[in-house]
ZAMARGU-4260 file (C-alpha; in steps of 0.2 Angstrom, whole numbers, plus 5000, padded with zeros to 4 digits):
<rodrens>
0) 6109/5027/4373 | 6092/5036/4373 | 6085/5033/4390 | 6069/5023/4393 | 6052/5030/4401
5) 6047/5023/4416 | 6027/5019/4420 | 6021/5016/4435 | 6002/5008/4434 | 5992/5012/4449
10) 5970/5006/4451 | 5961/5014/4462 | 5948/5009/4469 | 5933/5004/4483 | 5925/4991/4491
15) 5906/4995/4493 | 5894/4984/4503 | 5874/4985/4501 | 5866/4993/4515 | 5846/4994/4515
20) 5836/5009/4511 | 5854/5019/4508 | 5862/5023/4496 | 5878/5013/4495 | 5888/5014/4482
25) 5893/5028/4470 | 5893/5026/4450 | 5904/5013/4443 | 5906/4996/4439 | 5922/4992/4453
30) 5917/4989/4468 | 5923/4974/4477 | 5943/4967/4476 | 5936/4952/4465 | 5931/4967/4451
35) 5945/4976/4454 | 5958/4962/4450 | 5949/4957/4435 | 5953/4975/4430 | 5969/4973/4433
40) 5973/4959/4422 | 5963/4970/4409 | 5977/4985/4411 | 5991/4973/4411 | 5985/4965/4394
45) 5982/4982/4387 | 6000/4989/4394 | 6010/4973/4388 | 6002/4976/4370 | 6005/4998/4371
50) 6022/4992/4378 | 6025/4983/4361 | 6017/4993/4350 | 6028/5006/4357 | 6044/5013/4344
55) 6053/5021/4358 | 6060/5012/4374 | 6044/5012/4387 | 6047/5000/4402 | 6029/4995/4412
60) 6031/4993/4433 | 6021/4981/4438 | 6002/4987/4442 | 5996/4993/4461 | 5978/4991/4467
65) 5976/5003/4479 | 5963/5008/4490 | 5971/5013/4507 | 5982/5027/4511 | 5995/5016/4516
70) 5992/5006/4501 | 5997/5025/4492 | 6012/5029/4501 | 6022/5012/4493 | 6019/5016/4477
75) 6035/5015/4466 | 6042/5030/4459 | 6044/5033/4443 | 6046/5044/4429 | 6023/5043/4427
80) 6012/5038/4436 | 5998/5031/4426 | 5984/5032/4437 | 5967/5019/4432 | 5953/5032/4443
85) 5941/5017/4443 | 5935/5023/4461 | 5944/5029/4479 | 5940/5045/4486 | 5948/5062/4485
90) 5964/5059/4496 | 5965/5043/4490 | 5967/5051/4472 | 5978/5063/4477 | 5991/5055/4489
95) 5992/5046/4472 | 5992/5059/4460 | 6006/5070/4470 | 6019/5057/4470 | 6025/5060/4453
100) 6020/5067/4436 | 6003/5057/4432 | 5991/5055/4416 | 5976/5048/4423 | 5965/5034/4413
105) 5945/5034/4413 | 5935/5021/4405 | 5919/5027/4397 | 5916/5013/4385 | 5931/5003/4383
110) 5926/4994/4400 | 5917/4993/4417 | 5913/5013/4418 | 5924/5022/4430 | 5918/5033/4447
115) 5930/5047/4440 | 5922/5050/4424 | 5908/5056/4431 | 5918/5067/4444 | 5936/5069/4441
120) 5931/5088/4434 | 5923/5099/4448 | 5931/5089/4462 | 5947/5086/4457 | 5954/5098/4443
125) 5943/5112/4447 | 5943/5106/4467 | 5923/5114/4468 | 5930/5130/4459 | 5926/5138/4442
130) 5944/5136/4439 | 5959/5125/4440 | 5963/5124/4458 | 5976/5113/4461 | 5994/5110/4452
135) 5994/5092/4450 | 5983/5088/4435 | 5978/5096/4420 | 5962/5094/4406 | 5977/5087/4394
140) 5982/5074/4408 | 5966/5065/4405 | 5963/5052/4394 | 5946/5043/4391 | 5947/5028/4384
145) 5959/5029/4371 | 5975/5019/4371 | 5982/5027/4358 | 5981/5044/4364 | 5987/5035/4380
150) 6002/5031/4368 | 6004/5049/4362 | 6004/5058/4379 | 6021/5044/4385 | 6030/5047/4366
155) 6030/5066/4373 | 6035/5064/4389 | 6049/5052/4384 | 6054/5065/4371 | 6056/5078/4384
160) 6066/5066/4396 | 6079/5062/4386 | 6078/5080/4379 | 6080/5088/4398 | 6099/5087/4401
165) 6105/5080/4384 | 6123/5080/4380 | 6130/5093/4365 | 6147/5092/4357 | 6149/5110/4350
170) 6164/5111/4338 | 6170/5125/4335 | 6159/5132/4352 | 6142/5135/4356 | 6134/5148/4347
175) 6114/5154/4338 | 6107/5161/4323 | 6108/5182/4325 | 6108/5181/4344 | 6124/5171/4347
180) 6129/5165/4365 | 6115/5169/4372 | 6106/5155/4363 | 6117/5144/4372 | 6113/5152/4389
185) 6094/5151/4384 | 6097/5131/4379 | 6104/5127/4395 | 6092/5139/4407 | 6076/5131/4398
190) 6082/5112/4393 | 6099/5110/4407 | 6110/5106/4389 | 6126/5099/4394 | 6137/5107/4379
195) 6152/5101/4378 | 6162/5114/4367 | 6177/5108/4355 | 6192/5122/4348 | 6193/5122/4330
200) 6214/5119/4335 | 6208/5103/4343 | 6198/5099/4327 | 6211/5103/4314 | 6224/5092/4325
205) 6211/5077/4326 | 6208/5076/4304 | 6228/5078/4303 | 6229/5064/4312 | 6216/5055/4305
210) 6221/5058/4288 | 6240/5053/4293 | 6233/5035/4296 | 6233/5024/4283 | 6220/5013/4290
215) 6209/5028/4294 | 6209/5035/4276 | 6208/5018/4267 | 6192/5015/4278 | 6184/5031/4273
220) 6189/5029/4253 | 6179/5009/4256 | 6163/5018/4265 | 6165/5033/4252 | 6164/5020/4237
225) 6149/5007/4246 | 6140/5022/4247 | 6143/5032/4231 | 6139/5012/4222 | 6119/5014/4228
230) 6108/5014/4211 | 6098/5028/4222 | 6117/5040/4224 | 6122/5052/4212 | 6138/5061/4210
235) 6138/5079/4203 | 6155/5086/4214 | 6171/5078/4216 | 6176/5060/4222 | 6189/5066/4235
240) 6177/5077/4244 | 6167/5062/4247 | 6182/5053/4253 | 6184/5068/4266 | 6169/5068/4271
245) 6169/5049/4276 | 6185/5057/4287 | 6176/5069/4294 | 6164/5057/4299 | 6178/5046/4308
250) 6181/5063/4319 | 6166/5066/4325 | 6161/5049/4328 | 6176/5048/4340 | 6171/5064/4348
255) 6152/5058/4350 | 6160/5042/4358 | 6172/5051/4368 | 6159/5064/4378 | 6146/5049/4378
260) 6135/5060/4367 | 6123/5057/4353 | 6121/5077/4347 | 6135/5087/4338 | 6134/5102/4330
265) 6147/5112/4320 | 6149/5132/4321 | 6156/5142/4305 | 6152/5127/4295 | 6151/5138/4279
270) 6171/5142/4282 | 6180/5138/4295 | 6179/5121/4290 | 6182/5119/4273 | 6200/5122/4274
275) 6203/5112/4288 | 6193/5098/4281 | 6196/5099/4266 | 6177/5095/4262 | 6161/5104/4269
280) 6153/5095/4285 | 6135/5094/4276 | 6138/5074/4269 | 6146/5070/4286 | 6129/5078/4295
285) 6119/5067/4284 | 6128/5051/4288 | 6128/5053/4305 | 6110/5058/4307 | 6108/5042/4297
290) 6112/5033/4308 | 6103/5039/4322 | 6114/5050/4329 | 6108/5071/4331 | 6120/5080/4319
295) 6116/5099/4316 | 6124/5112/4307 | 6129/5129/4310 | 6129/5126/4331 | 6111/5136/4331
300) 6105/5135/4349 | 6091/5145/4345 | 6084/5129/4333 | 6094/5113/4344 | 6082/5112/4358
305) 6067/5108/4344 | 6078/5098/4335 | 6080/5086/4352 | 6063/5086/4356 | 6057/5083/4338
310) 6068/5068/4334 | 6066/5061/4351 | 6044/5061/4351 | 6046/5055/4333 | 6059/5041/4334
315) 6067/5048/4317 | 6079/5060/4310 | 6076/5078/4311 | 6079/5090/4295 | 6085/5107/4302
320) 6081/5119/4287 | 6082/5141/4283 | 6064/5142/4278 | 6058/5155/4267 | 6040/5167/4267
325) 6025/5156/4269 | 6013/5162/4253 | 5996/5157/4244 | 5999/5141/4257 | 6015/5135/4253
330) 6032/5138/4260 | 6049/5132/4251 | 6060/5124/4265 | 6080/5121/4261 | 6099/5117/4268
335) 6114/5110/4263 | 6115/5093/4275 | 6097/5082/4277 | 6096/5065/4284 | 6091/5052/4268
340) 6082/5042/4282 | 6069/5054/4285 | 6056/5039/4290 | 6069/5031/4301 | 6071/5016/4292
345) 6074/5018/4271 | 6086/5028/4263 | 6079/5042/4252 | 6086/5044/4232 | 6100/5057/4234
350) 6115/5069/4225 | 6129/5070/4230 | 6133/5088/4224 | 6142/5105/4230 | 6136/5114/4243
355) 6129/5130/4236 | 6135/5144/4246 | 6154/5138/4241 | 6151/5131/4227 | 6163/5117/4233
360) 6162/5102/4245 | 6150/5087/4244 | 6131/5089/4251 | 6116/5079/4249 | 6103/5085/4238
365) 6089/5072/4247 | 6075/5069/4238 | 6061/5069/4249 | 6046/5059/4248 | 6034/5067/4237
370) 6015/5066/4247 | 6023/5061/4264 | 6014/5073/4278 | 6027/5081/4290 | 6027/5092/4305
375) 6037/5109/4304 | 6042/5115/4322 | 6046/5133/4323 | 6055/5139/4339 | 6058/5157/4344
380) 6074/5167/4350 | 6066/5167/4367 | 6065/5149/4373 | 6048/5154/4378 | 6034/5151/4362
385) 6036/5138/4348 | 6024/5136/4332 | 6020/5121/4325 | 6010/5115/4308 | 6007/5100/4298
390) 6011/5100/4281 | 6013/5090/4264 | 6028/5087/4254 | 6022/5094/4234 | 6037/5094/4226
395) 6058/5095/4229 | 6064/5107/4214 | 6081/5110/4212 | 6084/5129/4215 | 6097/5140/4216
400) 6097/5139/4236 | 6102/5127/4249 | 6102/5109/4240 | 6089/5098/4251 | 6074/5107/4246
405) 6055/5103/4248 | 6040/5115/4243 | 6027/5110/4258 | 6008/5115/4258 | 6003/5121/4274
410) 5990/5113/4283 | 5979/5126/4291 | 5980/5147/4290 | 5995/5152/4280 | 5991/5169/4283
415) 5990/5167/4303 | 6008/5156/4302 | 6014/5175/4294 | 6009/5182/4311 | 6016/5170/4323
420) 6032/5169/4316 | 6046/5167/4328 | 6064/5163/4330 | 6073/5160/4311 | 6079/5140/4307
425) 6063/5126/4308 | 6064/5109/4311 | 6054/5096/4300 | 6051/5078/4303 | 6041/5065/4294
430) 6024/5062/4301 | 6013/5071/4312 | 6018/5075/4329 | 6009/5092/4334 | 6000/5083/4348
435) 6016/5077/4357 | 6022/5093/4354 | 6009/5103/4361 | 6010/5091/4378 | 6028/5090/4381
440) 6030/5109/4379 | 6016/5111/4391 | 6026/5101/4402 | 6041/5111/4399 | 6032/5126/4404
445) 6031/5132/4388 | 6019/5140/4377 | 6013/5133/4362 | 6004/5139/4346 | 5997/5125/4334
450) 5992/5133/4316
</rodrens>
């Protein structure tokens, strides 16, 4: 189970009294504990409603008001502190802001005005220098108002938790696109994968015992003809391959459930596994990443770690795809196994056809959705700078290529995306997730280019 984010709300405050001919108060509209609880009640409203609107699992501590330093020191850790800079001093802020990773919230408009909207800059970020001068906080920590980039900024930072240490059943071993073990070292050095690797001997004995059940097989020939009954499945390749596939399937799920992981990946997947199989994995890949599991081909650790991330910030299945040269704006995108539930929720049309390389096997030709906006990830051999763009889905031909295909107009310079290429395999997903993106990565300590 994907594991939840946990917020911890802290208000920080002061408590002003008038003084003649002084000034006594700084800028803000909080300045008394009465004010300050009002305020309170404000955030929780606004936190219970964010925690709903919410479509990943976001759990909300219950808020602090703090205006000591002891009131600081027993704050609840978390995985965010979610510091309300309504007032306080400098320490105050910062015995706050250094006890875990923090966003900070300003009101401008959406309330009483806040002392650190005016401030929070040259005193605290820049600490009186004409640079960042401290580690705690940067400009993209801030938020001003906005609940919805509020939102944003926790999607990313509960995409890179339960990216940061994920689970991996490699069949058939660990391996990346042109480089590879050393993908796999990369993976684990940069994200801390745990990668479980399977022998291909272990795999062959687990489908001959799964096709030597009865129950097993009868079970798959069921699921195999439920799902080739759909008014929106066509078959164009050979029943039995199907039936294998729904086999397959049974493997790997027992695997998943076994190592108590939600991401597989399958090395040599255009040979190794046919035979043994009897089938190609790209229908079996589909289902699974239908049903929420992460299921990639050809164990490419070069393209894994976006592929986490990505499905993780955007709550849906992720389509790992051998792109080809961006040109006059467009780029033709393609691979043998797609997810069908692209938008987390519906199944797309689909054919059930060969899969091309082979000629052989069952693999979904998914029809994507013509119009819908995606984000294209692009990660590089180094584990170090990743690309990102938006683009639209104009049309999914049927080429002589890879079955899933979708021709995508790229948002933004085409011609700078040829120069910041990286890396070989791209990661799409339905929506538009660049902004998550470029914060989690940030936060990963890595570098990020948004065309």
């Amino acid at each position: 189970m994907p594991k939840e984010l946990i917020v911890k709300p802290v208000l920080t405050y002061g408590v002003y009294e008038r003084r003649e001919a002084v000034s006594w108060r700084p800028w803000g509209g909080i300045a008394s504990d009465q004010r300050a609880e009002e305020e309170a009640k404000r955030i929780e409203k606004e936190l219970h409603e964010l925690e709903e609107k919410a479509e990943f699992p976001l759990k909300i501590l219950p808020i602090s008001l703090v205006k000591t330093y002891e009131q600081a020191r027993n704050i609840e850790q978390a995985d965010v502190t979610l510091l309300y800079a309504a007032g306080g001093s400098e320490r105050l802020l910062i015995s706050v802001l250094t006890h875990s990773p923090a966003i900070v919230f300003i009101r401008h408009r959406s309330g009483p005005l806040y002392l650190w909207y005016e401030i929070i800059d040259a005193r605290l970020i820049r600490r009186y220098n004409d640079y960042i001068g401290q580690t705690w906080i940067d400009y993209d920590d801030i938020v001003v108002d906005s609940l919805d980039e509020l939102l944003r900024k926790l999607r990313a930072l509960y995409g890179l938790k339960n990216t940061i240490g994920a689970k991996v059943v490699a069949v058939g071993g660990a391996s990346g696109w042109a480089i590879g073990k050393k993908a796999a070292e990369l993976a684990k050095l940069r994200w801390g994968l745990d990668i479980v690797e399977v022998s291909y001997d272990e795999l062959s004995e687990r489908i001959k015992r799964a096709k030597s059940d009865p129950q097993v097989v009868e079970e798959a020939r069921c699921r195999a003809e439920e799902y080739l009954s759909s008014s929106d499945v066509q078959l164009k390749t050979r029943r039995d391959f199907v039936v294998n596939a729904f086999i397959l399937y049974h493997v790997f799920k027992q695997l998943l459930e076994e190592n108590d992981a939600e991401i597989i990946t399958i090395n040599e997947c255009m040979s190794t596994i046919m035979p043994i199989a009897q089938t190609t994995a790209c229908l079996t890949l589909s289902l699974l990443n239908d049903e929420g599991y992460l299921a990639f081909c050809e164990s490419d650790f070069v393209a894994i770690p976006a592929g986490i991330l990505l499905h993780y910030i955007s709550g849906k299945p992720v389509f790992l795809n051998d792109p080809t040269l961006p040109h006059d704006g467009i780029v033709t995108v393609a691979h043998c196994t797609a997810p069908r539930k692209m938008d987390g929720k519906r199944t797309e049309p689909v054919q059930i056809v060969t899969h091309f390389e082979s000629d052989w096997g069952a693999a979904p030709k998914v029809e994507f959705r013509k119009g819908q906006v995606v984000t294209m990830l692009i990660p590089d051999f180094e584990e170090k700078t990743w690309v990102g763009f938006r683009g639209k889905i104009l049309e999914t031909p049927f080429l002589p290529i890879c079955r899933s295909q979708a021709e995508i107009e790229i948002e933004g310079d085409w011609r700078r995306l040829l120069r910041e290429l990286r890396g070989f395999h791209w990661i799409m997903a339905y929506g538009d997730y660049l902004e998550e993106l470029g914060y989690a990565l940030k936060k990963a300590g890595m570098n990020w280019v948004k065309i």
